[in-house]
C-alpha positions in Angstrom: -68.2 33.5 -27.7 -69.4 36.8 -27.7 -70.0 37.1 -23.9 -70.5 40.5 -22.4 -67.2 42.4 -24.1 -65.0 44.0 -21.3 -63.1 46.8 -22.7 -59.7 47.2 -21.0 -58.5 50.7 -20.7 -56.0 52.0 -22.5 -53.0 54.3 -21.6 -51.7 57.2 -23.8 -48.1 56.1 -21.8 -47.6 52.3 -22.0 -48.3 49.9 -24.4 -49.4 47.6 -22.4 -51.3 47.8 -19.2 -51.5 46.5 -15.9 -53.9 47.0 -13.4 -54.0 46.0 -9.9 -57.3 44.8 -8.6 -58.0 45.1 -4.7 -61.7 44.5 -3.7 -64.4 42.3 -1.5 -65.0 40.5 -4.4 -63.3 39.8 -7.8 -65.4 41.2 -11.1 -68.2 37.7 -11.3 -69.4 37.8 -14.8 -67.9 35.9 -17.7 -66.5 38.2 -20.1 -63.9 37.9 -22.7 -61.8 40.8 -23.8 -59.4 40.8 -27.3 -56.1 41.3 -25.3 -54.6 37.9 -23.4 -54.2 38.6 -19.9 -51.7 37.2 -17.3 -53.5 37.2 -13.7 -51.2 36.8 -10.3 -53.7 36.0 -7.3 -51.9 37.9 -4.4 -55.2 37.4 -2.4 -58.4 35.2 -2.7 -59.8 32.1 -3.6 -62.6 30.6 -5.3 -63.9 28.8 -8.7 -62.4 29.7 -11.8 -64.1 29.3 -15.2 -62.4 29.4 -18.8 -63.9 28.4 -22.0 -64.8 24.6 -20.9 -62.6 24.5 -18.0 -63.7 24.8 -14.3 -62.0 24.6 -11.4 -60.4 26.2 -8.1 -57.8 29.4 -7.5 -56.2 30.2 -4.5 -53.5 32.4 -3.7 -50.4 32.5 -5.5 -52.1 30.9 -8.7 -50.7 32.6 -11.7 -53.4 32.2 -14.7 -53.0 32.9 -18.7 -56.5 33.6 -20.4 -56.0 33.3 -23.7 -57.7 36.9 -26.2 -61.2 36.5 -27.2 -62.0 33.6 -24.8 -64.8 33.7 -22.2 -63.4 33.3 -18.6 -64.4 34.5 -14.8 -62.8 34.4 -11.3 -65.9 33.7 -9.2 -65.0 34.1 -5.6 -65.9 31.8 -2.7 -69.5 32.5 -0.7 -68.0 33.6 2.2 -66.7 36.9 0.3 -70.3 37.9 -0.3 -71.3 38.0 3.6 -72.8 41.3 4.5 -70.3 40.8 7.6 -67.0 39.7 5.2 -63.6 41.6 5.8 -61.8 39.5 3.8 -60.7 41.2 0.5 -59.5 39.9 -3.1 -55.8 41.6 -4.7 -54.8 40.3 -8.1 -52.1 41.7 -10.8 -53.1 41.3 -14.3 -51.2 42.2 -17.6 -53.4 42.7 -20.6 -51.3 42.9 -23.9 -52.1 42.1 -27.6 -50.7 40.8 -31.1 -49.7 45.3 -31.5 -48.6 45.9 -28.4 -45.2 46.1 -29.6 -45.8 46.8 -32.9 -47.5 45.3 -35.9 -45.2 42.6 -36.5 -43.4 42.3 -34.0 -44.3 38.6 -32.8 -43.5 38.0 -36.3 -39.9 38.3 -35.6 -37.9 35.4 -36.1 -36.6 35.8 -32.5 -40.1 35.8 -31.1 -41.3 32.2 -32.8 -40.8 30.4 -29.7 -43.0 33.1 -27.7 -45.5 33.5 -31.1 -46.0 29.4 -30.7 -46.8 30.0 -27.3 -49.0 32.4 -27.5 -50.8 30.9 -30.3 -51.6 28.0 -27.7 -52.6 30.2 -25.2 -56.1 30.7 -26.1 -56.9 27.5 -24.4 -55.3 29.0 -20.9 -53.3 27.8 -18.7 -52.0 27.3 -14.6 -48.8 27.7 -14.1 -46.8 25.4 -11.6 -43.6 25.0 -9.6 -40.5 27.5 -10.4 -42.3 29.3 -13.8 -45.2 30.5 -11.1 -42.7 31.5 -8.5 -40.2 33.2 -11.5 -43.4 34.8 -13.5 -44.9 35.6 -9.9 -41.7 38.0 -8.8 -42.0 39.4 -12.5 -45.5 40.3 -12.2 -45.0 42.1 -8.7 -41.9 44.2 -9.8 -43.2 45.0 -13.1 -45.9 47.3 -11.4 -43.6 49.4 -10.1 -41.4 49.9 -13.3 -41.9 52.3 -16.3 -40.4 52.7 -20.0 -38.4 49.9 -21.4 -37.9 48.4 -18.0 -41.5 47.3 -17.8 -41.0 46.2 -21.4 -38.2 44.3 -20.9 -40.1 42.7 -18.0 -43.3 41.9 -20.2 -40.3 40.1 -22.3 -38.9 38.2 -19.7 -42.4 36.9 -19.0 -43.0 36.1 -22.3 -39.7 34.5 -22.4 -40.4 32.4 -19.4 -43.8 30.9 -20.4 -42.2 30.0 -24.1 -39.8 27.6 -22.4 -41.2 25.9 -19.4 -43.7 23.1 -19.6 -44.1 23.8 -15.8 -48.2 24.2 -16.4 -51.0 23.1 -17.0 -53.7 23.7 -19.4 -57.1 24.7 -18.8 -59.4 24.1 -22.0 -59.1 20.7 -23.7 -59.5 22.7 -26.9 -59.1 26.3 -28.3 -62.5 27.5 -27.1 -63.5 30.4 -29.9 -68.0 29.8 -30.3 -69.7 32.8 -32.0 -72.7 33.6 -29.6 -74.3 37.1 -30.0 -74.6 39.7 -27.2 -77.8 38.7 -25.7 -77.2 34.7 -25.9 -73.6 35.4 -23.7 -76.0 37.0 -21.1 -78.2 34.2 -21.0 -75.1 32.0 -20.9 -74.0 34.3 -17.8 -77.1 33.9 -15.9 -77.0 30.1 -16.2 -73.2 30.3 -15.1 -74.4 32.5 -12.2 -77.7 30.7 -11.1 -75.5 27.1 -10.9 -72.5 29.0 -8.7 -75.0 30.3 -6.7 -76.9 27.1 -6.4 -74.7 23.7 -6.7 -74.4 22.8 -2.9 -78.0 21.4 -3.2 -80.2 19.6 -6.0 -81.3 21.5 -9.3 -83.7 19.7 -11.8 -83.3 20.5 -15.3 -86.8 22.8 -15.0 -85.1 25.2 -12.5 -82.1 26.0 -15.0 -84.5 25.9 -17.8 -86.5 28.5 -16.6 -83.3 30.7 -16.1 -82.8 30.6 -19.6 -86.3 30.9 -20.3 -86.6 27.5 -22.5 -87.9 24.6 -22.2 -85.8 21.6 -20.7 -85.2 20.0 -23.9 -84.6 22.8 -25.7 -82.4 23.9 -22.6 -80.3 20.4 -22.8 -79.4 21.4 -26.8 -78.7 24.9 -26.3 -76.1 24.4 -23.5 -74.5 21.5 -25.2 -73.9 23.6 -28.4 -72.9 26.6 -26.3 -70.6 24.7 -24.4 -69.4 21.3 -25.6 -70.8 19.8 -22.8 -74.0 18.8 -20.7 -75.6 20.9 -17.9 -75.1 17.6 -16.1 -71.2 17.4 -16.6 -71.3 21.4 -16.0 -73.1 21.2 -12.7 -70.9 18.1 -11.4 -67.3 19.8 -12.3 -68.5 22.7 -10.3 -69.5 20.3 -7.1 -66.3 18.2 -7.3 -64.4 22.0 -7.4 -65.8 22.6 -4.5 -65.8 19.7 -3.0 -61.2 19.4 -3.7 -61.3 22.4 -1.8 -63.6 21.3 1.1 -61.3 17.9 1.6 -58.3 20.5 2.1 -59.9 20.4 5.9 -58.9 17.5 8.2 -62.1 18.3 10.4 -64.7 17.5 7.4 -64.7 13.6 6.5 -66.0 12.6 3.2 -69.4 12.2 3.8 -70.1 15.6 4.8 -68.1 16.7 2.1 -70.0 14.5 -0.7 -73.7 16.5 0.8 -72.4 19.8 1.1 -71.1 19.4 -2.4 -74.7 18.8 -3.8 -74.4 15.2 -4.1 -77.0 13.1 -2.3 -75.4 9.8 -2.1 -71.9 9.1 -1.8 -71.4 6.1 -4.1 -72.4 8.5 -7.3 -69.6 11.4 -5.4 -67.3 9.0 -5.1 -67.8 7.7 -8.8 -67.8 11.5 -9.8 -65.2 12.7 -8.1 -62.7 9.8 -9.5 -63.5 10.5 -13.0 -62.6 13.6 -12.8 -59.8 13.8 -10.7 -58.4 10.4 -11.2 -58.4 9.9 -7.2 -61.3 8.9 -4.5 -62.2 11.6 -1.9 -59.9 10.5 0.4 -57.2 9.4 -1.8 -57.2 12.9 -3.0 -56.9 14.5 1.1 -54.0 11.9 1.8 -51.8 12.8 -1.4 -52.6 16.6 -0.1 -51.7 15.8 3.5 -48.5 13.9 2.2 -47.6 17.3 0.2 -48.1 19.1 3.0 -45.2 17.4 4.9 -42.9 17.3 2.3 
């Protein structure tokens, strides 16, 4: 999917770079780039999007976006208050196939890692001991140059070949050829339902965004996609609404309306298909975590 290219800058001194983001707000517009990237949230939280994934970062998440697939850290509401102090910091690594050379994941030592990598384009989370290992790697690897920052881009690499300590985010490699001007239209949809989920959208409203008609709306997103604006619009309100039962002073029912949902049978229905746990079987197996 062809949606607004992000070009990564290069370095004359490294062959691969990383870049240290520190800002009110992480970059909101879904953009795909051909490098993959590894992205350490030192700070923030909010929804994250990647081909037909969505769902919630915090910090301390360690993410793999696979090259050439569309993706977006959208952070939470509150970071776009006129009055917000709070600030976003993440650590990414953007590498490609040449980074190292031509061939080099060709290299019967590097199968493992070339397998892995291979899979990547669908993304992935990373959990338990790989996201506290790859997490020190990504800090100290800042601060190193020549072939100690290799060598750490290696160890990475060799981490994430032999763990299965994470989780993947597309149910399928997610590689759609939409032009330019389609991936903006695709943005603005993306944007419009972020901005607007917590309360009821007809299919007219988002139609209009996209300047079609609602039928003609429905197909488009569903090709784009590989799923309705319905199923779109309800992952994004469960998202939120996982994040919102993370609070012991919101019960359920407040939670299901400032979701968007406007009865809590459907929310409840919702939310379990998705998540494979009620609302409030879902806060008790987080309040259980908490105290182990």
């Amino acid at each position: 999917m062809k949606v607004l290219p992000f070009k990564i800058p290069k370095t004359d001194d490294s062959s691969f770079r990383v870049q240290v983001d520190i800002m009110p707000q992480f970059y909101d517009i879904l953009h795909q780039h051909p490098e993959s990237q590894i992205t350490l949230i030192v700070k923030g939280h909010g929804t994250v999007i990647q081909g037909d994934y969505i769902g919630n970062f915090s910090e301390g998440d360690v993410f793999i976006f696979g090259a050439n697939v569309p993706h977006v850290l959208k952070s939470d509401p509150s970071y776009y208050d006129e009055d917000s102090t709070e600030m976003c910091h993440a650590i990414c690594v953007f590498f490609d196939s040449e980074s190292f050379g031509k061939d080099f994941f060709e290299l019967p030592e590097m199968r493992s890692v070339n397998d892995f990598m291979r899979k990547s384009v669908r993304g992935l989370r990373l959990n338990g001991d790989a996201k506290r290992r790859v997490s020190k790697i990504i800090i100290e690897i800042e601060e190193h140059d020549g072939i100690t920052k290799i060598i750490s881009l290696l160890n990475i690499f060799n981490l994430l070949s032999q763990t299965d300590e994470h989780q993947w985010l597309s149910k399928e490699p997610h590689n759609l050829n939409v032009d330019e001007s389609e991936g903006k239209r695709l943005n603005d949809i993306f944007q419009f339902t972020m901005r607007e989920y917590h309360r009821p959208i007809t299919l007219d409203e988002v139609a209009e965004v996209a300047n079609m008609t609602p039928s003609a709306f429905c197909r488009y997103f569903k090709q784009r996609t590989r799923k309705t604006y319905v199923s779109f619009l309800n992952e994004l309100r469960v998202a939120h609404a996982c994040k919102l039962l993370l609070n012991k002073e919101i019960n359920v029912t407040e939670v299901c309306y400032r979701s968007g949902f406007v009865n809590l049978s459907n929310f409840n229905r919702k939310f379990k298909s998705l998540t494979n746990h009620t609302p409030s079987q879902y806060q008790k197996v987080h309040f259980q975590e908490q105290l182990l």
